[in-house]
VEXVO-174710 format. One record per residue (C-alpha): residue in one letter; x, y, z. Coordinates in steps of 0.1 Angstrom, whole numbers, plus 5000, padded with zeros to 4 digits. Layout:
REM residues N
+------+------+------+------+
: rest :    x :    y :    z :
+------+------+------+------+
:    a :    X :    Y :    Z :
...
+------+------+------+------+
REM end
This chain:
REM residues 201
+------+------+------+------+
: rest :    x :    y :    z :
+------+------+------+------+
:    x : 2857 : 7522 : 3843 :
:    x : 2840 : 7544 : 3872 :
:    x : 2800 : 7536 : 3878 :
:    x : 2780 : 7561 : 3859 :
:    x : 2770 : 7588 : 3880 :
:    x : 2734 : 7582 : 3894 :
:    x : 2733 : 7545 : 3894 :
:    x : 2746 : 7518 : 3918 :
:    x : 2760 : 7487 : 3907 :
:    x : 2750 : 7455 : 3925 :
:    x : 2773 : 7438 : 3949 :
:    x : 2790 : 7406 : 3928 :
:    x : 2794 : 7389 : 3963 :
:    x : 2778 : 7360 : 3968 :
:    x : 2757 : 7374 : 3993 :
:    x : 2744 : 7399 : 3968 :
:    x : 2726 : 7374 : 3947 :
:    x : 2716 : 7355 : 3975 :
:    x : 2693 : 7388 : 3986 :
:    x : 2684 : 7393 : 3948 :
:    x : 2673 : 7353 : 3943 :
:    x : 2651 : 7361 : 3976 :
:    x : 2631 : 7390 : 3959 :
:    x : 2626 : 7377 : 3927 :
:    x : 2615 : 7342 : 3939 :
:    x : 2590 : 7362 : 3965 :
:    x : 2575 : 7378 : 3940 :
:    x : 2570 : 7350 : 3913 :
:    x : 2553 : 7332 : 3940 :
:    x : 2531 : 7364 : 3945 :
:    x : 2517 : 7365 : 3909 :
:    x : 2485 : 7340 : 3915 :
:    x : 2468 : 7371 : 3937 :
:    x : 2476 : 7362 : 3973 :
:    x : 2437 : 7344 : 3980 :
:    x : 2442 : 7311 : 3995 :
:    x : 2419 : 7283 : 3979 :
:    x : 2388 : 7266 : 3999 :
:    x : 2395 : 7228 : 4012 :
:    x : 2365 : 7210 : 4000 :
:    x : 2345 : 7188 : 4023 :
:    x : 2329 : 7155 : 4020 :
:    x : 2293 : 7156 : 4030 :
:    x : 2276 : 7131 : 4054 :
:    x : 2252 : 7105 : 4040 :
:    x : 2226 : 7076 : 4048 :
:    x : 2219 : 7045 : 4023 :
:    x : 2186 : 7035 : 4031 :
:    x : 2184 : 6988 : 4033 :
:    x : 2152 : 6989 : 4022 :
:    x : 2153 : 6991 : 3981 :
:    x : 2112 : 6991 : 3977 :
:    x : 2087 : 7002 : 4003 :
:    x : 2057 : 6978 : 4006 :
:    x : 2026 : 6994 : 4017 :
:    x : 2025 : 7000 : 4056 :
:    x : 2065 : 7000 : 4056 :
:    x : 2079 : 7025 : 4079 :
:    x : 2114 : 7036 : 4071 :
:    x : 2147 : 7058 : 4069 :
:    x : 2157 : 7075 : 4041 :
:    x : 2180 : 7109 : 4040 :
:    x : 2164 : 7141 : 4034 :
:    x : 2196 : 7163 : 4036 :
:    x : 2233 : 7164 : 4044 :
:    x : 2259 : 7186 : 4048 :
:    x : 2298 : 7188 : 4058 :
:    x : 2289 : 7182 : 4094 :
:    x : 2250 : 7173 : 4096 :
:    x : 2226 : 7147 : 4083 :
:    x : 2189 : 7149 : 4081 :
:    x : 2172 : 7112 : 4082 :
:    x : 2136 : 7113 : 4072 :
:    x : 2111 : 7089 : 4091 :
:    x : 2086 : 7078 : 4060 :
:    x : 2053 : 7058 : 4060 :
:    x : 2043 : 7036 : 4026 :
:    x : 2006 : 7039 : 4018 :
:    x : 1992 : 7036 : 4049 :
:    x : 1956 : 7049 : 4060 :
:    x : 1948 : 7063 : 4096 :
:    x : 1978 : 7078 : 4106 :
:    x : 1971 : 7099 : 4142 :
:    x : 1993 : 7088 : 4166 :
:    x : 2032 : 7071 : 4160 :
:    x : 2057 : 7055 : 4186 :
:    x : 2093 : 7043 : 4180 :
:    x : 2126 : 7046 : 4189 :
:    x : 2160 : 7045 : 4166 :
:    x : 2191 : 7032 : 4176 :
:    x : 2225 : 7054 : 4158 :
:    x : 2262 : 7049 : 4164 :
:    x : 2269 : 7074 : 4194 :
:    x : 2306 : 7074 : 4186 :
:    x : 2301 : 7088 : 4149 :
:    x : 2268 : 7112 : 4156 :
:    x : 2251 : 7128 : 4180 :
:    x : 2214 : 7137 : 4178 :
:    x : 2205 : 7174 : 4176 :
:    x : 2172 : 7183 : 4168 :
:    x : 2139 : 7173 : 4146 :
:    x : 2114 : 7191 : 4121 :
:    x : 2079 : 7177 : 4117 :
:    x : 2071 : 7165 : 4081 :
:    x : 2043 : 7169 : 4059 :
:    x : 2023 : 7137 : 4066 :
:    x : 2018 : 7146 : 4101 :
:    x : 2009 : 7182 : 4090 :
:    x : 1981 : 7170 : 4067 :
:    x : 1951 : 7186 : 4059 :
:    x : 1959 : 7223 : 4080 :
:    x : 1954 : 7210 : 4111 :
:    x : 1933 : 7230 : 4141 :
:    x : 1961 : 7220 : 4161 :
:    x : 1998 : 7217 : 4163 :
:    x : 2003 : 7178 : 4161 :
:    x : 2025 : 7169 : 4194 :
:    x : 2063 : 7153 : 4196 :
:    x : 2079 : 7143 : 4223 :
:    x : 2117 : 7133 : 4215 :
:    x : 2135 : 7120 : 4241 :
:    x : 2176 : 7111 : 4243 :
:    x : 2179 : 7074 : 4261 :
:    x : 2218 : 7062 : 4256 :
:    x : 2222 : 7052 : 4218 :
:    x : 2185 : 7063 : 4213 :
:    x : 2159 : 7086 : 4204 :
:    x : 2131 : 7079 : 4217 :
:    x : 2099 : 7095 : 4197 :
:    x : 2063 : 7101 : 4203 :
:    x : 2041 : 7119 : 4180 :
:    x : 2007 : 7128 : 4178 :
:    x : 1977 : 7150 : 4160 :
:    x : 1951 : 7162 : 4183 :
:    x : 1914 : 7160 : 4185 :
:    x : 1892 : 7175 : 4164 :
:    x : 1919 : 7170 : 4136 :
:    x : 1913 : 7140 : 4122 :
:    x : 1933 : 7107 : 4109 :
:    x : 1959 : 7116 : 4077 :
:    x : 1962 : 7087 : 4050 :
:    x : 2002 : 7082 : 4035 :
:    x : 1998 : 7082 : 3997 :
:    x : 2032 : 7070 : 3981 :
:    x : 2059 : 7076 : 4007 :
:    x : 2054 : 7107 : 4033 :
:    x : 2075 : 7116 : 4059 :
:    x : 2063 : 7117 : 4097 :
:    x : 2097 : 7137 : 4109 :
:    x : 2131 : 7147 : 4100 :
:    x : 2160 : 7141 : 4127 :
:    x : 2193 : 7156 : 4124 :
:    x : 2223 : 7145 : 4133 :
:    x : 2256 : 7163 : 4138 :
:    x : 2292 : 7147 : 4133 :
:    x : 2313 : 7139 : 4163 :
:    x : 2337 : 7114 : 4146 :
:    x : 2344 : 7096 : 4110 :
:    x : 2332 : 7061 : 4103 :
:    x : 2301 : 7041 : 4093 :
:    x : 2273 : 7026 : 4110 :
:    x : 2238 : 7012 : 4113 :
:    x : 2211 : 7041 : 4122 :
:    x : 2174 : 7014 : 4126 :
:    x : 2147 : 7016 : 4143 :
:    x : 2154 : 6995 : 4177 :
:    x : 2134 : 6960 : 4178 :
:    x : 2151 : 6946 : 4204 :
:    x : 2140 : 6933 : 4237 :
:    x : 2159 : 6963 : 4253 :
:    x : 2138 : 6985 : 4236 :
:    x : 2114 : 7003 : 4259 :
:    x : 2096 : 7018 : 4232 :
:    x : 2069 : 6993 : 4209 :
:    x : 2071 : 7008 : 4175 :
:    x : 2035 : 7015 : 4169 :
:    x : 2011 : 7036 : 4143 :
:    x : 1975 : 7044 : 4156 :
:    x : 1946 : 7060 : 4145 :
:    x : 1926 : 7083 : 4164 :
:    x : 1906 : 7057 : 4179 :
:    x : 1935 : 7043 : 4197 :
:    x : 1942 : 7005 : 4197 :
:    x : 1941 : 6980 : 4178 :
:    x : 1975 : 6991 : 4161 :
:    x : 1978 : 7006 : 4124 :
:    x : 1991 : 6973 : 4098 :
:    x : 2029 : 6996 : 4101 :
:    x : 2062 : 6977 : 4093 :
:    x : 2095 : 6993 : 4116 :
:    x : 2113 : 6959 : 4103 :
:    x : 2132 : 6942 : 4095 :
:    x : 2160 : 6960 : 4077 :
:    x : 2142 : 6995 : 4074 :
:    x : 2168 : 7018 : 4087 :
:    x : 2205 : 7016 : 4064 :
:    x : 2241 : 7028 : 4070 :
:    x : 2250 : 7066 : 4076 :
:    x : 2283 : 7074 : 4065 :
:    x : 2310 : 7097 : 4084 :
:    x : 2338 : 7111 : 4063 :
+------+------+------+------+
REM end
């Protein structure tokens, strides 16, 4: 029988359905709507060693964290006269790198007259930090746990390791809290065990 006038009849060669298979596989596959889904991330994050402040403990403790960032909060325990603050912290260079800081409340206390000052210096696997309020503003008192100053940290690599304040006899930097009458030093704790383990996915 001849083909109906007006239609075409598809080739029966094997090459026929091969084209045919092509088309209808392409468009079942093109039913879901064409977006392509989001790959999650895995956000950074800091476990703190120290389980329960003691009054005049200074420590880390995360404040925020993103895909690529982590914000590690510098906190004073109950501790009266707080003007002036000195210490450095040690982090793992190959995992982070240090980026900025943001002052935090405690050191903000009481609407000062005057921008309290913060010097923040990069020294190897460092961070070297000095921070202070300025006369006439007066001493601040941590009730609870307050925090000095943020620091953030951006990812450069994944792993784990120790972010602490640095102790040791290569420090150059005595981890110190003062009031605003200077010496003798604030009863402040930096250690041991006061910093904990940031974690790079």
């Amino acid at each position: 029988m001849s083909p109906v006038s007006g239609t075409r009849r598809i080739s029966q060669t094997p090459a026929g359905w091969t084209v045919v298979a092509a088309v209808l596989f392409t468009l079942g596959c093109g039913g879901g709507g064409g977006g392509s889904d989001a790959v999650p991330c895995t956000t950074l994050s800091f476990d703190r060693a120290l389980p329960t402040p003691a009054n005049g403990d200074v420590y880390l403790d995360q404040s925020d964290s993103t895909c690529s960032t982590v914000d590690v909060g510098v906190m004073v325990s109950n501790l009266t006269g707080v003007f002036t603050a000195s210490f450095d912290i040690a982090y793992p260079t190959g995992l982070l790198q240090y980026n900025s800081y943001t002052l935090g409340p405690l050191i903000q206390k009481g609407s000062p007259v005057n921008t309290p000052v913060v010097i923040a210096t990069q020294a190897g696997g460092t961070v070297q930090i000095t921070m202070t309020r300025l006369n006439p503003d007066p001493d601040v008192d941590a009730s609870g746990s307050e925090a000095l100053i943020f620091l953030r940290f951006v990812r450069i690599a994944p792993g784990a390791g120790v972010i602490d304040f640095d102790t040791s006899g290569a420090s150059t930097v005595g981890e110190i809290i003062l009031d605003q009458n200077g010496p003798p030093a604030r009863p402040a704790s930096f250690a041991p065990g006061h910093g904990g383990m940031v974690t790079v996915p």
